[in-house]
C-alpha positions in Angstrom: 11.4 -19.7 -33.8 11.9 -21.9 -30.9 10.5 -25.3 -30.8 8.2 -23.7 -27.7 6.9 -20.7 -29.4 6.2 -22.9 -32.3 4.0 -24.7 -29.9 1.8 -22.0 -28.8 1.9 -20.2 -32.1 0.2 -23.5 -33.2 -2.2 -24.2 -30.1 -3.6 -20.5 -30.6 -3.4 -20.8 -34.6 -7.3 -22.2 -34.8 -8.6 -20.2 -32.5 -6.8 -16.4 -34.3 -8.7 -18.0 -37.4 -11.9 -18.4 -35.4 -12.0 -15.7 -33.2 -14.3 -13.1 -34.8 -12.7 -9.2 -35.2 -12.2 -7.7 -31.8 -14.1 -3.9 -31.2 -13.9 -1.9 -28.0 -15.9 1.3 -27.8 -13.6 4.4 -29.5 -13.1 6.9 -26.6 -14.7 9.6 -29.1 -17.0 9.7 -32.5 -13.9 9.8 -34.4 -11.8 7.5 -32.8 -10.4 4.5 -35.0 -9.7 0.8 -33.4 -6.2 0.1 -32.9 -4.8 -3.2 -32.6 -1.3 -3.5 -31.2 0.0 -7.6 -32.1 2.5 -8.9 -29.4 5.9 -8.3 -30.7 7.8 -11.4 -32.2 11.0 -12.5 -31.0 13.2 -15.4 -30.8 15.2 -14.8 -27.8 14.0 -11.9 -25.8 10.3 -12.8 -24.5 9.9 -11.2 -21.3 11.1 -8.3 -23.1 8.9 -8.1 -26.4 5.9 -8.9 -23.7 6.9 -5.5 -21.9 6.8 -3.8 -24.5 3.6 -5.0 -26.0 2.0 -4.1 -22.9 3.3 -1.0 -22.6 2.6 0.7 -26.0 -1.2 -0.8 -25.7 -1.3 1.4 -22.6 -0.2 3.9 -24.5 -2.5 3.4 -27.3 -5.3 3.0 -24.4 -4.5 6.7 -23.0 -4.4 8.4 -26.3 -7.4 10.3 -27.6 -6.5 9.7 -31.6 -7.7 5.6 -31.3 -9.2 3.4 -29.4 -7.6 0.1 -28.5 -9.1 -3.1 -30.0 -9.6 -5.7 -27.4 -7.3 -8.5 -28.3 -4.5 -9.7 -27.5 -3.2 -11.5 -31.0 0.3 -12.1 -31.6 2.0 -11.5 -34.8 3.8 -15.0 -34.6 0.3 -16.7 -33.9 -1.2 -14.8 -37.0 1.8 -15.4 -39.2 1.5 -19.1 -38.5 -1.9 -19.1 -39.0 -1.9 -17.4 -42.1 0.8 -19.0 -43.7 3.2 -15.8 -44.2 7.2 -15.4 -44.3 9.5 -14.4 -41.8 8.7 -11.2 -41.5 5.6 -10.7 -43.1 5.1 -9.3 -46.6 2.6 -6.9 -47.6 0.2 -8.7 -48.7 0.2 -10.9 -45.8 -0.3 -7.9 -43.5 -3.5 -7.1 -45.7 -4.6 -11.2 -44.8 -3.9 -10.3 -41.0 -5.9 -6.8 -41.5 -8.7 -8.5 -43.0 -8.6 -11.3 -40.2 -8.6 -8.7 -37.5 -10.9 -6.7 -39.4 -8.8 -3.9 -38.6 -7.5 -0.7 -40.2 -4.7 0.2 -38.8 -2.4 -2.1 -36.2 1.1 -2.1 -34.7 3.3 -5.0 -35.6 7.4 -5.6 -34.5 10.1 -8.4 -33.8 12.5 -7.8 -31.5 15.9 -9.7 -31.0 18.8 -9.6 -28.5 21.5 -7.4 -29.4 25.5 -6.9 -28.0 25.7 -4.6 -24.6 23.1 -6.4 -22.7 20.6 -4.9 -24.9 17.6 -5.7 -27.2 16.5 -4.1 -31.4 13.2 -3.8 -31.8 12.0 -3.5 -35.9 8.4 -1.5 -35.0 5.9 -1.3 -38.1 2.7 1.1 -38.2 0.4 -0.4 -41.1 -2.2 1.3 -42.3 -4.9 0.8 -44.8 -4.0 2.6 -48.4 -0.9 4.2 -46.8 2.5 3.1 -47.0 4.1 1.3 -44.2 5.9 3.4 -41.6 8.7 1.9 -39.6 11.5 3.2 -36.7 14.0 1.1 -35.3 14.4 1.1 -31.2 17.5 0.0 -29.2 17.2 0.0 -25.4 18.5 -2.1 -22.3 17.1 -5.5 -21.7 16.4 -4.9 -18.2 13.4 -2.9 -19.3 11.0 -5.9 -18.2 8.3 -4.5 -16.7 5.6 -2.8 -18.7 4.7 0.3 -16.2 8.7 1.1 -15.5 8.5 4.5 -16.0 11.6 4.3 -18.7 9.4 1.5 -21.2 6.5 4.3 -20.5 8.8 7.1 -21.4 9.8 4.7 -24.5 6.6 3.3 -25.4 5.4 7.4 -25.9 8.3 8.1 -28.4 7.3 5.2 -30.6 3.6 6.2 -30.5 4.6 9.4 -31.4 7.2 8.9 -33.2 4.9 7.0 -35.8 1.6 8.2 -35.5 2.6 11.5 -36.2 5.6 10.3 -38.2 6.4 12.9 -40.6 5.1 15.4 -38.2 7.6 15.1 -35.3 11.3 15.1 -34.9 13.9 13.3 -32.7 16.3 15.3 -30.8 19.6 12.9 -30.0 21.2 14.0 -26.4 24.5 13.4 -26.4 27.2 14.0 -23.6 30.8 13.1 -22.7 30.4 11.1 -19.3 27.4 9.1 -17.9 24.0 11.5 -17.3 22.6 11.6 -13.6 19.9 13.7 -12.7 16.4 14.9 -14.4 16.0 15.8 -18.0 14.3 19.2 -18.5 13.0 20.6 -21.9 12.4 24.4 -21.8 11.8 24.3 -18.1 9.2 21.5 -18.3 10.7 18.2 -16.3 10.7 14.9 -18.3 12.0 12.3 -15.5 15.3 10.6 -14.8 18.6 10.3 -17.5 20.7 8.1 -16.9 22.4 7.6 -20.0 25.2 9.8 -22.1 22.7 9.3 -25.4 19.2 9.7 -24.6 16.8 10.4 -27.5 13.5 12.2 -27.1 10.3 13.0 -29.6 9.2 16.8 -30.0 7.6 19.1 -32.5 9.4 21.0 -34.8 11.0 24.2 -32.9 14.1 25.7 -30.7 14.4 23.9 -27.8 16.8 24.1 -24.2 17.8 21.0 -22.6 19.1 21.0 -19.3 19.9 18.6 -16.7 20.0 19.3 -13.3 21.4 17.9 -10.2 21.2 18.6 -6.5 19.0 21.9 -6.9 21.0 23.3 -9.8 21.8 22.8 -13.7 24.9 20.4 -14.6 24.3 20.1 -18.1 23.0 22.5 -20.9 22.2 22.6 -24.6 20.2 23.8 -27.0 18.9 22.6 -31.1 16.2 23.1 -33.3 14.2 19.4 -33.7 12.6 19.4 -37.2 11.0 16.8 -38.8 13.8 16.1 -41.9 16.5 14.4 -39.6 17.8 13.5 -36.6 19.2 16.8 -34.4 22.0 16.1 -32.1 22.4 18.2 -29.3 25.2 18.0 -27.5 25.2 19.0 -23.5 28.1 20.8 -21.9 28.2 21.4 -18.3 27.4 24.0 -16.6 29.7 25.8 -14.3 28.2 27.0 -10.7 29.4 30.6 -10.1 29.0 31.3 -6.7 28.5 35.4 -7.1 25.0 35.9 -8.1 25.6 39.6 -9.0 28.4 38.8 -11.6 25.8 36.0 -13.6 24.8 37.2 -17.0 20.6 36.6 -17.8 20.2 33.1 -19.5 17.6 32.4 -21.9 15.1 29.4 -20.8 11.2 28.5 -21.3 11.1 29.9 -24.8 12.2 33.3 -24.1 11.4 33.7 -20.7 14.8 35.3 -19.0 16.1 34.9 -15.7 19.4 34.3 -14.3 20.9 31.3 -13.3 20.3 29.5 -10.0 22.6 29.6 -7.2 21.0 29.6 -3.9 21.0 33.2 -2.3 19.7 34.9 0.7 17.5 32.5 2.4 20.0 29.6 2.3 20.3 29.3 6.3 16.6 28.4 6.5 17.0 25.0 4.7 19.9 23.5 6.6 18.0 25.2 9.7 14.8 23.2 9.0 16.2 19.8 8.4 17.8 20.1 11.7 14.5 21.2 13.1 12.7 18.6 11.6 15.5 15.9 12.6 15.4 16.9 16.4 11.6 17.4 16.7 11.4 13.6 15.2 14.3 11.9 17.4 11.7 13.7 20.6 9.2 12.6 19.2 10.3 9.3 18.6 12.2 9.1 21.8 9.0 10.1 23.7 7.3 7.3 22.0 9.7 4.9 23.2 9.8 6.4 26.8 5.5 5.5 26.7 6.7 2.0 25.5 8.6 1.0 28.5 6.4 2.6 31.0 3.6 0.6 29.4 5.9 -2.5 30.0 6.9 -1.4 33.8 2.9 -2.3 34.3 2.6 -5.2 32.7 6.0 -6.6 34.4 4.5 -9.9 36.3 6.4 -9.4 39.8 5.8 -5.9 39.6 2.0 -7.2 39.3 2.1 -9.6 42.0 3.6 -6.9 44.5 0.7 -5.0 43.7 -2.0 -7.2 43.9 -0.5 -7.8 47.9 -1.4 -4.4 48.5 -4.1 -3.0 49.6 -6.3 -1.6 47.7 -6.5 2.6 49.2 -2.7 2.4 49.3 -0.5 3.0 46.5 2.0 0.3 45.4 5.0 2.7 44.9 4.5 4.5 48.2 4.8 0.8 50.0 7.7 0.2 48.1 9.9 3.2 49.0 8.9 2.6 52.6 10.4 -0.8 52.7 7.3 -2.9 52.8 7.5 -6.2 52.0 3.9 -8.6 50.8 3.6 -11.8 51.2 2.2 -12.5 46.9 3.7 -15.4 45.4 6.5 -14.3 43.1 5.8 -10.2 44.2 9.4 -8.3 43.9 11.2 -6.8 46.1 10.5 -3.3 47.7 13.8 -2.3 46.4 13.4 -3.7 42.5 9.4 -1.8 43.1 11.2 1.3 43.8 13.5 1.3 40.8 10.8 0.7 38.7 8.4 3.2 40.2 11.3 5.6 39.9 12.0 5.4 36.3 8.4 5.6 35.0 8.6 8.8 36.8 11.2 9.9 35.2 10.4 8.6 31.5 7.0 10.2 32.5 8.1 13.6 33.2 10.4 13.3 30.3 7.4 13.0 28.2 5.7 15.9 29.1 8.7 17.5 27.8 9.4 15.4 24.4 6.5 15.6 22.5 5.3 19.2 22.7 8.9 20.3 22.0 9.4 18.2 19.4 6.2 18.9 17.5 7.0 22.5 17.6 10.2 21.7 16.5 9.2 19.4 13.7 6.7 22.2 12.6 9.1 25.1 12.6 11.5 23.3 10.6 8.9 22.5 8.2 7.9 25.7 7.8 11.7 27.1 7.6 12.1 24.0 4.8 9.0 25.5 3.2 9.5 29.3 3.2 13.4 28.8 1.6 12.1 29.5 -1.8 15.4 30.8 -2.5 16.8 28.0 -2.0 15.3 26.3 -5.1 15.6 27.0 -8.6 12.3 29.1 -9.6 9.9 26.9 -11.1 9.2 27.5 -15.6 7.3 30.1 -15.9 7.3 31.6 -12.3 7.9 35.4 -11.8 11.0 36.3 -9.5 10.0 35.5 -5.8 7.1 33.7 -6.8 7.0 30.1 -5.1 4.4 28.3 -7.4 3.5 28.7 -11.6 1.0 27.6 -13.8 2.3 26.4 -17.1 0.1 25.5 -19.8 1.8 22.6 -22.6 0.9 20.9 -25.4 2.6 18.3 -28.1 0.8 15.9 -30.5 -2.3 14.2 -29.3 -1.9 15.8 -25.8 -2.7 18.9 -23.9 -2.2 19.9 -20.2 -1.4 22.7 -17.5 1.4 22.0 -15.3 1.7 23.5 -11.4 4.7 23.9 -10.3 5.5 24.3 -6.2 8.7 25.8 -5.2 9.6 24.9 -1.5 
């Protein structure tokens, strides 16, 4: 280790052997505590801290344990208790018995070639044997609610939890992914990668990727629990002819033909220009109340018409030439000018904001009403703009709605 994680292994050493074990209150009668140690490392701290984090999130949102509340480290405990580099079995059962704890989550992580980090994650559990996955991803994963070390953090909770009861599909492509990962029509965020690996039940499954409103990449694989299943994604060729598209098979059986924009597709370029010109009159008409606003509050402007009388109007005086006596009042002339143009920026305000909401709001509406113009949502009957789909995996449940606009 290094000479500073030496230090505060040993500054914390006393107090992991005389802190009594942690409890939190299960989320459910059956619910076991779950302790999650902070990842050991030599070289990658921010990193291994990340991770920690994230997975006890993880562990916090699940409805199989409830998370113990501690925050032990497996390099304090190791010290503590005396046990090799990495721990042996029977030192796990001395840091069990310490946190008086059946099952925990345990790991060192070191830096790796290609800007990247290995991470050696153990599941031990009392009487069973113990199960372990190795993870490589990018260093730059740093922060423990980035939505990748989320995405992550899930497939190692899953992947041993449930291990022996969920497979790993490996996506694999010749260039560089960019767009959002879709697994039998259900969305599951940004890839970015040519190798992305994800953590599913046993079954068939289509992957798709899809770009700018349509799909770039395709594939398809059965995941079972034995091995790792590669699928490999090919892309996806737009045909412009709807009529000539053969029926594709998506969302477990589910058929509909592939996406291409049809009869509607004026109303979306329509409505972002509707919505662009209603918001520069809009925003012009703001500005045009801006400078009247200043036009008052210009100081010779003000001293003109405070030499004026009070039942006679200040612009009026102006265009007829008529000259006060105020210190530092302008000149009829400059009055004029600036009576003139609030005039105009006020008439041209009665004109800008009505026009531009209206056209603001029919663009919006033209925008929402393409529904053609989007790629039907899973599940969603032909012409139908939303979908309720119903979804399930290990140790989760849940209905998605999908809005097609």
């Amino acid at each position: 280790m290094r000479i500073r994680t030496l230090v505060a292994a040993l500054a914390g050493a006393l107090v992991a052997l005389a802190a009594p074990p942690a409890r939190s209150a299960p989320p459910g009668p059956n619910a076991q505590v779950m302790h999650v140690l902070e990842v050991a490392t030599d070289d990658a701290d921010d990193q291994s801290k990340a991770v920690t984090l994230a997975l006890r999130h993880r562990v916090r949102e699940s409805k199989e344990f409830a998370l113990a509340d501690s925050d032990q480290s497996l390099a304090v405990l190791s010290l503590a208790l005396k046990c090799p580099d990495p721990p042996n079995a029977p030192c796990l059962t001395n840091i069990a018995n310490k946190l008086g704890a059946r099952q925990f989550f345990w790991g060192t992580m070191k830096k790796v070639p290609g800007n990247q980090v290995a991470l050696d994650l153990h599941l031990w559990q009392r009487g069973h044997e113990d199960v372990h996955e190795r993870f490589t991803f990018s260093d730059n994963l740093t922060e423990p609610r980035d939505p990748a070390l989320e995405r992550l953090a899930d497939q190692m909770y899953q992947r041993l939890v449930f291990y022996g009861r969920v497979g790993v599909a490996r996506l694999v492509a010749e260039r560089a992914l960019d767009g959002e990962l879709f697994v039998n029509g259900r969305a599951q965020g940004p890839i970015t990668h040519a190798q992305h690996e994800l953590t599913l039940p046993p079954g068939e499954y289509t992957f798709e990727v899809r770009s700018g409103g349509r799909v770039t990449l395709s594939g398809r694989g059965r995941v079972a629990v034995t091995q790792v299943q590669e699928v490999r994604l090919v892309p996806v060729r737009a045909q412009p002819d709807p009529a000539t598209q053969a029926p594709v098979d998506v969302d477990g059986g589910v058929t509909r033909a592939p996406y291409t924009g049809g009869g509607s597709s004026w109303r979306r370029p329509v409505g972002v220009i509707g919505i662009s010109l209603g918001g520069a009159l809009l925003l012009a008409g703001a500005y045009s109340s801006l400078r009247v606003l200043s036009f008052g509050e210009d100081e010779a402007y003000k001293a003109y018409r405070s030499g004026v009388a009070p039942d006679q109007d200040a612009c009026d005086q102006a265009a007829a030439g008529v000259a006060v006596n105020a210190p530092g009042a302008a000149t009829p002339g400059r009055v004029d000018r600036l009576c003139g143009a609030s005039k105009t920026l006020t008439t041209f305000q009665y004109v800008a904001y009505p026009v531009g909401a209206l056209a603001a709001g029919a663009g919006l509406v033209l925008l929402l009403s393409a529904q053609h113009d989007s790629p039907p949502a899973s599940g969603a009957a032909k012409g139908s703009r939303w979908a309720l789909t119903p979804s399930a995996g290990p140790g989760r449940t849940g209905l998605d709605f999908h809005l097609t606009f």
